[in-house]
N, C-alpha and C positions, 0 to 999 in steps of 0.2 A: 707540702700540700698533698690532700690523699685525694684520688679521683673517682668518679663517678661513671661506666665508660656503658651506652644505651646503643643495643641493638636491637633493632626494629626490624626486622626481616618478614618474609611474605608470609612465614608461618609459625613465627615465636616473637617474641620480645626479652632478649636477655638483659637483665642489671646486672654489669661486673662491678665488684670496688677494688678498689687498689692504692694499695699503700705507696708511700714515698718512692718508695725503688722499682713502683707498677709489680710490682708481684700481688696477683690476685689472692685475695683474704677470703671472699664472700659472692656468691652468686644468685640471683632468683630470675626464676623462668614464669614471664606470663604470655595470655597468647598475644599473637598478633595484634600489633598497634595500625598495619598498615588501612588508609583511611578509605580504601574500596574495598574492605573487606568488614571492619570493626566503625568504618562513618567516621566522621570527624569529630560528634564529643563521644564517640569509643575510644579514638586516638587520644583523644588529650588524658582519657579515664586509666586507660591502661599506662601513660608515661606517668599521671600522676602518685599512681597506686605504688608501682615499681619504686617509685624515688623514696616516696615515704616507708615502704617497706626496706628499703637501703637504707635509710637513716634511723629507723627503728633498730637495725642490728647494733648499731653505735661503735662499726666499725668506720665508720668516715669519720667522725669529731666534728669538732666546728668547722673545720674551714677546708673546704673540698673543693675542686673542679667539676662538671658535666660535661660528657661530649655527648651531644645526640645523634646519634645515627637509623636513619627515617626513610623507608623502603621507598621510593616515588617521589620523594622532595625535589622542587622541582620541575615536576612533570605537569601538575595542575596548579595554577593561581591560586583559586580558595583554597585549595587545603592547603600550599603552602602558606598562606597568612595564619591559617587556624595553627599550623605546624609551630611558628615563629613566635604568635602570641602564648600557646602552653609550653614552648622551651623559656621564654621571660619570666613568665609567672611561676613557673616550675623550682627556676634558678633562683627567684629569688635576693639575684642583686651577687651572686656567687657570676664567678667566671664560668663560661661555655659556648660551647661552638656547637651549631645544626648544619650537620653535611647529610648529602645524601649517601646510602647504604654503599656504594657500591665504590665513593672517593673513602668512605671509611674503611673497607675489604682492601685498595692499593695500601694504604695507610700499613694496615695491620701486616696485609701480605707480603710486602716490598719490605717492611721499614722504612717508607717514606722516599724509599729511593724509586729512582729512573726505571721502566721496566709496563709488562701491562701487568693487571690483576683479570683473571677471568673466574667470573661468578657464573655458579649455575647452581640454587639452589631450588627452592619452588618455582622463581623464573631464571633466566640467564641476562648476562648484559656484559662487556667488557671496559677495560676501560686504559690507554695508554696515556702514561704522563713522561714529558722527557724537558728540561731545562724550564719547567715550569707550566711549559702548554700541555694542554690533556684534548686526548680526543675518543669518544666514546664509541662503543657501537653496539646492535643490539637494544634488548630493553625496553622492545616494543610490548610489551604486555600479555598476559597470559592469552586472550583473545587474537590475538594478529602475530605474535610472535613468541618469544620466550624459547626459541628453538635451542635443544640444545641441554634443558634444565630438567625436574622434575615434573612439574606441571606438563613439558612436551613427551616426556616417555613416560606417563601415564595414559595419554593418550594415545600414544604406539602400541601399549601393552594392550589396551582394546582393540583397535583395529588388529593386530597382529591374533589374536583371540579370534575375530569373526573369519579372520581369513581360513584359519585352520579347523576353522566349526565346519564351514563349507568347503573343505576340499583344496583351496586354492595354493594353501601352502600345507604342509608336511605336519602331525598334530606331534607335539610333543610337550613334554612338560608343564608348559606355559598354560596350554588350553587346561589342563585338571585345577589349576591352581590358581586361577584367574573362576572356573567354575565353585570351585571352594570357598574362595575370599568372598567374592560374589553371594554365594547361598545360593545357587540358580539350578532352577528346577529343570529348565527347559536353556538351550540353548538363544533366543529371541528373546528370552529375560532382559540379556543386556540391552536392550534399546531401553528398553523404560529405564534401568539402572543408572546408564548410562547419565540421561537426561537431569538427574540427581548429582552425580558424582561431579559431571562437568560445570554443574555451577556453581562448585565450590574448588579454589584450585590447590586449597590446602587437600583435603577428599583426594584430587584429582594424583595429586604429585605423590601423595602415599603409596598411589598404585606401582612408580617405580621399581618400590622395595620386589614387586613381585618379577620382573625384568631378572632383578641380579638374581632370585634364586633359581630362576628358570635356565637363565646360561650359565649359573655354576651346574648345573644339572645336565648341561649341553644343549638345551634347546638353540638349534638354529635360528628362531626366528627373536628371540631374546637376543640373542650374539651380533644379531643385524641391527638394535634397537639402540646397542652402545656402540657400533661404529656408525649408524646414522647419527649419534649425538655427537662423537667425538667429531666428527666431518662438520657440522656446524658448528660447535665449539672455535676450531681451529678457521673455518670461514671469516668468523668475529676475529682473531688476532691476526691474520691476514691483512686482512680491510684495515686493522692501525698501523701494523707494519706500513705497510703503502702508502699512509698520510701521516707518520709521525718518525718510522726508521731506514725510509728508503734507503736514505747511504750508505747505510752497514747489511741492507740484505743479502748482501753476496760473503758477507763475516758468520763463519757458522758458529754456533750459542750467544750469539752477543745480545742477546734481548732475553731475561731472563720475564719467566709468564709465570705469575702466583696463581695454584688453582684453590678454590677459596667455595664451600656452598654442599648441602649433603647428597651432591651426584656425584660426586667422588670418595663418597665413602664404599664406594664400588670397588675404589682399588683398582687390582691391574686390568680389569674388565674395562674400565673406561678411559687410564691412562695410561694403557700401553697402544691402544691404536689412537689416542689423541696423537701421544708423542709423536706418534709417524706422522700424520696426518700437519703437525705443525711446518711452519713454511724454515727454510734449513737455517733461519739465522736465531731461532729463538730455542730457546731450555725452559721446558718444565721444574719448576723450584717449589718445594712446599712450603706453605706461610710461614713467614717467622713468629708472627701474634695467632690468636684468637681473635676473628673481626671483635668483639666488644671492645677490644682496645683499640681500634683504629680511628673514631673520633677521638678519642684522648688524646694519641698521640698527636693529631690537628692540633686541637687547644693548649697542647703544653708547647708546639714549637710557633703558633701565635703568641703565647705568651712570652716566652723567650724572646723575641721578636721585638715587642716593645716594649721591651726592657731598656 
């Protein structure tokens, strides 16, 4: 059987396919499916568009798996039913599983093993699984939370910007390159910008990318923007430690943590003071998958399962 493996993240929608042995043959990138961002027949338009575009290569064949993996699943009633009824109708009567994004990132990040997976991509959320129970934390939303992710150091990369416009902190790097990206004529531009940017949080989370260039440049207040992420990062695997590893906290690396999401494509900027930062019994480990395979891998060990 070849699979189908759908990541729905806050600010893309990837279609992996993969053949027999899961080695990836084929990919297509659409935007975001998530349903407070694209609506709910955005969601369904973008998972259907994806599939049929995956089946058009005629690298699946007749008879394929789907795993959906669906950023918020979940979290809201209606859109999970609207979620449930276009993974049915999608599938077609084929095998598949709808998990939310972030049990499909342990999936992919662990290989299905024991351990937490910590995401922070456009937003953040963690999530520990250990002899079958999972306990999550985080993944409050871009509005109340998300600390930790892109969406939230997009917004540090402003305020850290206003602070240096007026004095309060030290101007370096950040403040020209935030005026650049920006196009701002005048420093009190960014309010009105702002008011733009932050109602989109894909917009918002892109601002990141200007964090890392500013503390490869040395910006101080950049360099404080990823040990303020990493200190919340490490907050969320704390808070499971405490309710899922207590016995072993005093065992140093025994809780291995997948980081998994593109704030860590930062590199040693964001996980070298995570790793301090984590509590002494856990190890930072890089994923073993790609998330688009982490609902597959769900569905292919349900189905083994009832066999």
């Amino acid at each position: 059987m070849r699979w189908l493996g759908i990541d729905g993240g806050g600010t893309k929608t990837a279609f992996s396919i993969y053949d027999e042995s899961l080695r990836q043959v084929d990919r297509i990138v659409l935007p975001t499916c998530h349903y407070a961002q694209a609506g709910l027949t955005g969601m369904r338009a973008v998972l259907a568009e994806g599939t049929e575009r995956a089946i058009a290569t005629g690298h699946l064949g007749p008879r394929f798996g789907i795993g959906f993996s669906i950023c918020g699943f979940g979290e809201d009633a209606e859109a999970d039913r609207a979620a449930k009824d276009a993974a049915r109708d999608i599938a077609q009567g084929r095998p598949y599983a709808l998990v939310n994004d972030v049990e499909a990132a342990w999936a992919a990040g662990l290989d299905m093993r024991d351990g937490i997976a910590l995401i922070a991509g456009t937003g953040s959320i963690a999530l520990g699984v250990r002899a079958g129970r999972t306990v999550r934390c985080g993944g409050w939303d871009f509005e109340i939370g998300d600390e930790g992710s892109g969406g939230w150091m997009g917004r540090e990369v402003l305020r850290a910007f206003t602070r240096q416009a007026d004095g309060r902190d030290a101007r370096g790097p950040l403040y020209d390159l935030v005026r650049r990206e920006l196009a701002l004529e005048n420093d009190f531009d960014i309010i009105g910008r702002a008011r733009t940017l932050l109602a989109d949080r894909t917009q918002t989370a892109a601002l990141s990318r200007l964090a890392s260039e500013a503390a490869r440049a040395d910006d101080a207040s950049a360099r404080a923007i990823f040990e303020r992420a990493a200190a919340e990062e490490a907050d969320m695997v704390g808070a499971i430690v405490r309710r899922l590893f207590r016995d072993v906290a005093d065992s140093p690396a025994a809780v291995p943590v997948a980081y998994i999401g593109g704030t860590f494509n930062a590199g040693d900027l964001i996980l070298n003071p995570l790793s301090d930062a984590l509590p002494s019994c856990c190890r930072l480990v890089a994923p073993a998958h790609e998330p688009d395979l982490g609902a597959v891998l769900i569905l292919r060990d349900r189905l083994d399962k009832d066999r």
